[in-house]
C-alpha positions in Angstrom: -63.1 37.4 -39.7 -60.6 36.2 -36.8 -56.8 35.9 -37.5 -57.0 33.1 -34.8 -57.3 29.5 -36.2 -58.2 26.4 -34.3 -57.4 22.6 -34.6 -59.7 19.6 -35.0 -57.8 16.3 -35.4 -55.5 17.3 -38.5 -57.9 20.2 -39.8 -57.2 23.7 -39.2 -60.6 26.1 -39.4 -60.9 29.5 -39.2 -64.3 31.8 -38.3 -66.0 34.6 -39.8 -68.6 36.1 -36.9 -71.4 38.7 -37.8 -72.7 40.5 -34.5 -76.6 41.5 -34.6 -76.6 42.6 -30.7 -74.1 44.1 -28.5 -75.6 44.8 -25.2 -78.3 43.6 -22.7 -79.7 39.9 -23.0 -81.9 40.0 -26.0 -85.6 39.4 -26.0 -86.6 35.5 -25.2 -88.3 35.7 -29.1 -85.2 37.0 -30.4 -83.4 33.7 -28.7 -86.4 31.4 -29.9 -86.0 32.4 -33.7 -82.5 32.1 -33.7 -82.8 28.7 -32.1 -85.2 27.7 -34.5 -82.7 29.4 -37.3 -79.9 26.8 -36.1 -82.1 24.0 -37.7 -82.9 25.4 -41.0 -79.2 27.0 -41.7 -76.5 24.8 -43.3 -73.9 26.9 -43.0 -73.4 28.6 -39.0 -75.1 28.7 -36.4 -76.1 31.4 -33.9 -74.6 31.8 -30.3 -74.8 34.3 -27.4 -71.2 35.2 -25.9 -71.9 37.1 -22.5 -69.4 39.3 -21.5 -70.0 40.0 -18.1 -73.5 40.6 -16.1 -74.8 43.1 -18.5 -73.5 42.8 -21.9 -74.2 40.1 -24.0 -73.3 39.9 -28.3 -75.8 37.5 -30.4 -73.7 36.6 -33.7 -74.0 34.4 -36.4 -70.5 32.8 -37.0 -69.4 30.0 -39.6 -66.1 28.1 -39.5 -64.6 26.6 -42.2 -61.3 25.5 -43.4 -58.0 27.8 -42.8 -56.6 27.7 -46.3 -59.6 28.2 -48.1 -59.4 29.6 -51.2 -61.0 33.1 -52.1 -63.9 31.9 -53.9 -64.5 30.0 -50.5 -64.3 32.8 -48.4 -65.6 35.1 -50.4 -69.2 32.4 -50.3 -68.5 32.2 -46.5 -69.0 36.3 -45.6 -71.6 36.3 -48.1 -73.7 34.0 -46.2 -72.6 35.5 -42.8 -73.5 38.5 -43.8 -77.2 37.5 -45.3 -78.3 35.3 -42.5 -77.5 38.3 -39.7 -78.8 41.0 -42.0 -82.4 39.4 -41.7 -82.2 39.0 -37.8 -80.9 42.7 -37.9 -84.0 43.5 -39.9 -86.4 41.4 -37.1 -85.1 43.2 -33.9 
């Protein structure tokens, strides 16, 4: 989970990030299904971050509200963690 907050309109949100991959450009496949895993999620989303020419991390992140309670975040990892677990278990 990232200290660093950021501001839409009024609302402060934080995000909790779950790398699957840390290093070259995954597999086209692995980008498809995790494309196709953006439309059936309701929490997240996946995203590539590239690095530089030859490192790139795919993570599953969710934001949500700054001063969430514990209960909140506690549902928030949980599903960050479940939703990467099963990519983890595909590549």
């Amino acid at each position: 989970m990232r200290s660093q907050t950021h501001e839409t309109g009024d609302r402060e949100y934080r995000e909790v990030v779950s790398p699957v991959h840390v290093g070259e450009m995954p597999e086209p496949k692995v980008m498809a299904y995790c494309l196709q895993q953006n439309d059936r999620v309701h929490y997240g989303s996946w995203r590539l971050q590239l690095f530089n020419d030859e490192t790139a991390a795919l993570v599953f992140g969710v934001n949500f509200e700054a001063n969430a309670g514990p209960e909140k975040l506690k549902f928030i990892i949980k599903i960050v963690a479940q939703t990467a677990d099963v990519l983890g278990k595909v590549i």
